[in-house]
C-alpha positions in Angstrom: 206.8 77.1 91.3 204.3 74.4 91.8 202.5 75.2 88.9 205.2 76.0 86.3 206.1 72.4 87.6 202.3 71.1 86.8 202.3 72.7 83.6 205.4 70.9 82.3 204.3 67.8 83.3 201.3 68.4 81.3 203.4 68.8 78.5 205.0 65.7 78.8 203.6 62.7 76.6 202.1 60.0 79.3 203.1 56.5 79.1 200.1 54.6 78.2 201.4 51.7 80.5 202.3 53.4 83.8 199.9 56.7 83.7 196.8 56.4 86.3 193.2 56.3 85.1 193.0 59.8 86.2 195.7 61.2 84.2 194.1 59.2 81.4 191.2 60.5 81.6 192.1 64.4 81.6 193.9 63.5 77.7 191.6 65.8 75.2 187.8 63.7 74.8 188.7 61.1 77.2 185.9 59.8 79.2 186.3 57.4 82.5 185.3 54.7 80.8 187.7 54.9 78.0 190.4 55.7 80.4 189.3 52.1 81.4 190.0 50.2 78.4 193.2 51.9 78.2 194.3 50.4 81.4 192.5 47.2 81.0 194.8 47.0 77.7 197.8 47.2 79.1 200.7 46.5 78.3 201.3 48.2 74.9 204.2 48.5 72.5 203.2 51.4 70.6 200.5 53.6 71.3 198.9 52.4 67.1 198.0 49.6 69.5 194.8 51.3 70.8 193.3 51.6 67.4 194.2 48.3 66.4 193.1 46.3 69.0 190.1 48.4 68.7 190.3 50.3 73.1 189.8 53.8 71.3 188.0 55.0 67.8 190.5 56.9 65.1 189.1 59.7 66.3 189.4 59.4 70.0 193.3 58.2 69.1 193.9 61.4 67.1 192.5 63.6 69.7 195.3 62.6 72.0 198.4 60.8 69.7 200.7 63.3 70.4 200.0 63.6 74.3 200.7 59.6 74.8 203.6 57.3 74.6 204.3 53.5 75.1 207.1 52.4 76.8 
């Protein structure tokens, strides 16, 4: 059970403002230290906000857009 339950919430995009740094930093090319920014940056009202104000690359964002959510 406890993994079916781990692999949905895996599925789930995570909110850029209340995910941990650990969570963060398991999203697809994340590193610690861009997991960092990310928190550092918060709050956010859409998740075009880490390009923009230039916490992740376009690359890094595409990696992980559809894993992430701001609300």
């Amino acid at each position: 059970m406890q993994g079916v339950q781990d692999g949905l919430r895996n599925l789930a995009p995570l909110n850029l403002n209340t995910a941990s740094e650990q969570d963060l930093a398991s999203l697809p090319g994340m590193t610690d230290a861009a997991a960092g920014r990310m928190i550092v940056g918060r709050p956010y009202k859409s998740t075009d906000e880490l390009v923009s104000r230039h916490i992740l690359t376009r690359a890094e964002y595409d990696r992980i857009s559809s894993r992430i959510k701001a609300e």
